[in-house]
N, C-alpha and C positions, 0 to 999 in steps of 0.2 A: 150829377150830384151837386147839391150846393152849399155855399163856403161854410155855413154855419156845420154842415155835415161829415165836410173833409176836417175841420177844426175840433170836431168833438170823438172822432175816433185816431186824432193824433194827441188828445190831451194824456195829461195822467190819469191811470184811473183812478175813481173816489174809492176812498178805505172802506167805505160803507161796503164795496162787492168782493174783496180782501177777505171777510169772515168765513167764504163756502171751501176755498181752494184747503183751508185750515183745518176745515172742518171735516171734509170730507178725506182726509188724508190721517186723520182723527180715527175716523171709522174703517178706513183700509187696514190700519194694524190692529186694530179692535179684531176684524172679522181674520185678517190673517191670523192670531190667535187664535184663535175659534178654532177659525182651520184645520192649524194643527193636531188640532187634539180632538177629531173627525177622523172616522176610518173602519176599518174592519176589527181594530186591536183598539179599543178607547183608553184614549192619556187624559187625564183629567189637566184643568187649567192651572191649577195649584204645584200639581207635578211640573207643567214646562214652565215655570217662572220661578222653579226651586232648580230646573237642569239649567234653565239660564243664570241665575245669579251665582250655580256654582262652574258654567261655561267662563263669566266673567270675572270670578272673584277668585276661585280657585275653594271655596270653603265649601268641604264636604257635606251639603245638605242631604245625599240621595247615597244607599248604601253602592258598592262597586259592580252588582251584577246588573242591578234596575240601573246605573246610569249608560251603563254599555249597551242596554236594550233600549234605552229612549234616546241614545247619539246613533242607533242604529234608525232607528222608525222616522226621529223626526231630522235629523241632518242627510241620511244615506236616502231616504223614499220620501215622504211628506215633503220637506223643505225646498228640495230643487225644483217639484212640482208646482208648489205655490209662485215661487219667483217664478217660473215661465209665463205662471197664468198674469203674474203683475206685470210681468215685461210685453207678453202678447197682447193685453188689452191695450194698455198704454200705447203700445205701437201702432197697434191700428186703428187706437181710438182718434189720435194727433195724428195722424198720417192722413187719414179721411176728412177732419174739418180743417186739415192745410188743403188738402183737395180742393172741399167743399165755397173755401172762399177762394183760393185762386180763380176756379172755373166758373164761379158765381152761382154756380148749379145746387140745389138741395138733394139731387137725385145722384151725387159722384159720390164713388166709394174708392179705396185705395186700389182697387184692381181695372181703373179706368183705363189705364195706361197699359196693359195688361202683365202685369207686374206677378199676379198670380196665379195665371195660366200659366205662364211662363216658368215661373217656381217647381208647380207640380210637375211642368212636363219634364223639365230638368231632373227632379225626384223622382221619377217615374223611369226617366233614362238611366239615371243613376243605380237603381235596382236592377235592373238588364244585367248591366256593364261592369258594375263591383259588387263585389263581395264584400267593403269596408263600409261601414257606416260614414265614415268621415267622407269617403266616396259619394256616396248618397249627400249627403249634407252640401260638400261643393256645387255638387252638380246643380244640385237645389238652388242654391244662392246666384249662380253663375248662369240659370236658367232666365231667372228673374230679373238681372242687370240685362242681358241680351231681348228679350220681349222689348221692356222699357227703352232701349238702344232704338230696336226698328222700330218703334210706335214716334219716337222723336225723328228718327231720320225719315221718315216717309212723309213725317208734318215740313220737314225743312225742304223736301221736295217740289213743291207750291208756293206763291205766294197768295196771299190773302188774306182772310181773319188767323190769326196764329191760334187762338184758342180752338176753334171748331178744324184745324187742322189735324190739331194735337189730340182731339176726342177722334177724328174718323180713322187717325193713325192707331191709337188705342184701339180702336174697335176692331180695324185689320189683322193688329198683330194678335192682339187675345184668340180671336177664332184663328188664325195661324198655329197660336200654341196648342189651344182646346181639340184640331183638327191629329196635331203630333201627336198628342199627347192619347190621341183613340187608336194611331198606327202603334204607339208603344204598347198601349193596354193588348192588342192585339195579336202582338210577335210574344208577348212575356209567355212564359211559362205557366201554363192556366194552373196545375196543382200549386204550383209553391210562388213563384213572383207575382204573379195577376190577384189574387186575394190580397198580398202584402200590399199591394198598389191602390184596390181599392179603399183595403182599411187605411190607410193611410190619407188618400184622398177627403176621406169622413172628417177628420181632425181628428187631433187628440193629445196628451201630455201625458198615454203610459209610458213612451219612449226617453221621456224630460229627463236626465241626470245631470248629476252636479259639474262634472268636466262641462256638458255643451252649455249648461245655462250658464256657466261663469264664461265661457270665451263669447260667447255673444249680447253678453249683458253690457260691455264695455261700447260694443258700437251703435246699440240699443239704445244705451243711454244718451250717446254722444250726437246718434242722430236726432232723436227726443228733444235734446239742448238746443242743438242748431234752427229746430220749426222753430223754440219757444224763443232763439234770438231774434229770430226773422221774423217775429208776429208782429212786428211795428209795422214792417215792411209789407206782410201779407194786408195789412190791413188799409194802407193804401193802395197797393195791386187790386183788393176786392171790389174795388173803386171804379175799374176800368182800366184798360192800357193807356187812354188818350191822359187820363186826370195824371195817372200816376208819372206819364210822360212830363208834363207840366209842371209835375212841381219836383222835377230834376232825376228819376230815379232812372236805372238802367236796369227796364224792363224785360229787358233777355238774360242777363246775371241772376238778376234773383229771382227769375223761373227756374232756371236752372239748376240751383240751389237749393230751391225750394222742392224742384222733382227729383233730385238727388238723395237729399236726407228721405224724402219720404218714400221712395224705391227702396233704398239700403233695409231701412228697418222694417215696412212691409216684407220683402224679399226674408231677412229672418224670423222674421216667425211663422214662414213656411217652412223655413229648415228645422225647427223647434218642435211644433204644433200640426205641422201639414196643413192641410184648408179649412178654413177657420170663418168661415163668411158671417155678413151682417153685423160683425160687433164695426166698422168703421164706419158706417153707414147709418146707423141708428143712434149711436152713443151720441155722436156728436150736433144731431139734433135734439137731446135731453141739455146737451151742456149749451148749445145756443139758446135753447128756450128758458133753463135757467139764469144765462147772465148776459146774454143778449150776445150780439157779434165781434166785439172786440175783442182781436184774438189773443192781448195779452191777458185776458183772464181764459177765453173761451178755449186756448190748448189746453194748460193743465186742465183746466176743470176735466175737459173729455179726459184727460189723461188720466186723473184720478177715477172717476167713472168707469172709464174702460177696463181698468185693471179690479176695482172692486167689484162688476159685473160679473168674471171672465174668474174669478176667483169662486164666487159664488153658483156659477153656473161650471163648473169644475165639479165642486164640491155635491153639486144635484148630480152631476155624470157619474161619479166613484161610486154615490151613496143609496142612490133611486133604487137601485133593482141588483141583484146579485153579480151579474154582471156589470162591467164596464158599456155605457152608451158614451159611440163618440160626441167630442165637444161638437162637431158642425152640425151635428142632428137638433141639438138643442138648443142652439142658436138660433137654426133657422126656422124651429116652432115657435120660440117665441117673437124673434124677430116679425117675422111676417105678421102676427096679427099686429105686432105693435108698431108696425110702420104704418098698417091700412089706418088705427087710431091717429096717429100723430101725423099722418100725410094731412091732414085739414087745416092744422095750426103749423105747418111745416113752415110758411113762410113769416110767422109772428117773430119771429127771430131776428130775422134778417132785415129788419127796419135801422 
């Protein structure tokens, strides 16, 4: 790469590409509104903006039985579910284009590392072995840091290219997890635990309540924080390990760092949501094509996207059909046609 190239993705960005992250963040709480007031029981928009002002003000707009019915609907069931779906998209929309430029790949998704095999098989073990949710939930998490664990340690095994290490260590360990993870389907309990395993494998956010979205929103967030610190940095890392050698960085720190944050918060929103595919994968080719590679715009932008998506395609799951369709069915119909579309112009981005 040359110097005019490493000099213009260390610059500021121009305010001119300032307007989308604004904008689009704009339209998330527009459409979470919306949201709300979406469902099998309709609250009109007029109602949640008269339970909010008297949430914040304390002035009785709404008589005492209608507001105990609308702090039931939209705080107890509606509301935990929309913040999962913000926090899920978000996480794996930024977790995927920190991938995508680390590895310099358009074709890495957050589960390269096998971060999300590893998750399910841990949920899936989790289901066996307790009876507590919270149970399930660690195991889940705890699944996902261990996958991610062997996929590095097998790269550190070798020397050679570190990058095509750390993909064939990734590739090991996933089918590792993918492999347990068919021994567990197969021991479970076919009437009662092997259904809960499958549905669960599908995706989905009828499980989402207010206790787990709030204890996992804080490392959600925090890991979210940490890609959008390290975008300066990602963005000389996308550069190459030689360029980024050169002009002083400590290219094994903030891989590190970089596959840390994006492990942690990948890993939770398997504990959240269960399997969740193609929102990391796709989104973040929408947000590079919109403001091109520089990832101090191009995390949030995914970030914003992924969560507006993931809310929206939430709200086609509840509302499509009498029943509940899980989220990773409908992911993956529309993912897939819209990868084969944008697979053409996939590398207009990346200029």
């Amino acid at each position: 790469m040359n110097k005019a190239a490493i000099l213009e993705r260390l610059a500021v960005p121009s305010m001119n590409r300032l307007w989308l992250p604004g904008f689009l963040l704009v339209l998330l709480l527009g459409t979470v509104t919306v949201s709300l007031s979406l469902g099998k029981y309709p609250v009109s928009i007029h109602e949640i903006l008269l339970f909010l002002r008297q949430q914040m003000t304390g002035w009785p707009a709404l008589g005492p039985e209608r507001y105990d019915l609308l702090h039931n609907i939209l705080w107890e069931i509606r509301a935990p579910r929309i913040a999962a779906a913000v926090l899920i998209g978000a996480a794996l929309s930024t977790s995927g284009a920190a991938f995508q430029s680390m590895f310099i790949n358009p074709l890495v998704s957050p589960g390269l590392l096998g971060v999300l095999p590893g998750a399910s098989c841990g949920a899936a073990l989790g289901m066996v072995l307790s009876r507590g949710w919270f149970g399930v939930q660690f195991c889940c998490f705890a699944g996902g840091l261990l996958a991610v664990g062997i996929a590095v340690g097998i790269a550190r095994l070798y020397r050679g290219d570190r990058l095509l290490m750390l993909i064939l260590g990734g590739i090991i360990s996933g089918s590792l997890f993918t492999s347990l993870l068919s021994i567990v389907k197969y021991l479970a309990d076919p009437y009662d635990t092997l259904p809960a395993i499958v549905y669960w494998l599908m995706g989905g956010l009828s499980l989402a309540d207010s206790h787990t979205v709030l204890w996992i929103s804080v490392p959600v967030i925090l890991g979210i924080a940490g890609l959008l610190v390290m975008a300066r940095y990602l963005n000389v890392l996308s550069m190459g390990d030689e360029e980024a050698g050169s002009l002083g960085m400590n290219v094994g720190l903030i891989r590190f760092w970089l596959i840390f944050f994006a492990t942690v918060i990948s890993a939770l929103t398997v504990v959240v949501g269960g399997l969740i595919g193609w929102v990391g994968l796709i989104i973040p080719h929408i947000g590079r094509m919109l403001v091109g590679p520089d990832n101090r715009i191009l995390l949030p932008v995914s970030a914003l996207i992924g969560a507006l998506y993931l809310v929206v395609v939430d709200d086609v799951s509840r509302l499509l059909l009498d029943i509940e369709i899980p989220l990773g069915i409908i992911t993956a119909l529309i993912g897939i046609p819209f990868f084969i579309l944008v697979l053409k112009n996939a590398r207009k981005g990346w200029g």
